[in-house]
N, C-alpha and C positions, 0 to 999 in steps of 0.2 A: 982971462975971461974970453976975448978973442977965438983965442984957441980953443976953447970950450965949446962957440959958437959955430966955428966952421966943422967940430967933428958931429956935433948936434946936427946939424943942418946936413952933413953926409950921410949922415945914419938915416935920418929922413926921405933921403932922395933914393937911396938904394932901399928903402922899405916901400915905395913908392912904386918902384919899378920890378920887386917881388911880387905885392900886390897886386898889380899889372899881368907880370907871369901867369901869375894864380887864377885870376880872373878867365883868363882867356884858356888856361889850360883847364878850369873849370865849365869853360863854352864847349869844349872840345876839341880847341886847337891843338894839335905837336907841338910840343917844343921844339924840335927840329925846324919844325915851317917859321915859328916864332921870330928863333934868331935871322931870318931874312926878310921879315917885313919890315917898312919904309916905315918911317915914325907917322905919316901922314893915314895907312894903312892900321898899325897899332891905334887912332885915336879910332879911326874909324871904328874899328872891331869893338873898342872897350864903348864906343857910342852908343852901339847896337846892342851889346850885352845890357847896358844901363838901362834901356826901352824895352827891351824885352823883361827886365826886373821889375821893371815900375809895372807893366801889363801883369803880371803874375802876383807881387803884392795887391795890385787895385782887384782882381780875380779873389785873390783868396779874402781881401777885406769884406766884399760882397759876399762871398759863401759862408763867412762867420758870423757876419751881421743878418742874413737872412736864416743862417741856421739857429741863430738863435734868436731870433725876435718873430719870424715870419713862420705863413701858417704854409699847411703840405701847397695849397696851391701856390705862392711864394717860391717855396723851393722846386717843386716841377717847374716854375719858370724859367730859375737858374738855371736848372741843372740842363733845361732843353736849351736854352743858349749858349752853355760850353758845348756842348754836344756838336751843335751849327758850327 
C-alpha cells in the first residue's frame, strides 16, 4: 500500500508541475525561458496569472449578470467601464 502511495503521490507532483507548464505557456511564456526560471520566479508568474483570472471571471460574472437581468442603461454602463 506504501508503494502505491508514493507512486500516487508522484503522479501528482508531476501533474502539478505540467499544470504549471501549461498555465504559463498558456500566459505566453516559452517554454524555453520556462526551463530557467528560479522556482521563487515560477510562483511569481503562476501568482500573477491567478489575479489576472480572478479579474477576468469577476469581468465576465458582471457582464452576464447585467446582461441578463439589467436594462440597455445597465449595460452601456458596463460596457463604457471595459472600455476605460
Amino acid at each position: 500500500m506504501a508503494d502505491d502511495d508514493r507512486v500516487g503521490g508522484a503522479h501528482r507532483s508531476t501533474d502539478a508541475w505540467a499544470d504549471a507548464l501549461q498555465r504559463l505557456i498558456g500566459a505566453g511564456h516559452a517554454y524555453t525561458s520556462i526551463l530557467n526560471y528560479t522556482l521563487a520566479q515560477t510562483d511569481a508568474f503562476i501568482a500573477a496569472i491567478d489575479r489576472q483570472e480572478s479579474r477576468r471571471l469577476a469581468n465576465l460574472l458582471t457582464v452576464v449578470s447585467v446582461g441578463s437581468q439589467g436594462g440597455s442603461d445597465a449595460i452601456k454602463k458596463v460596457l463604457k467601464g471595459l472600455d476605460a
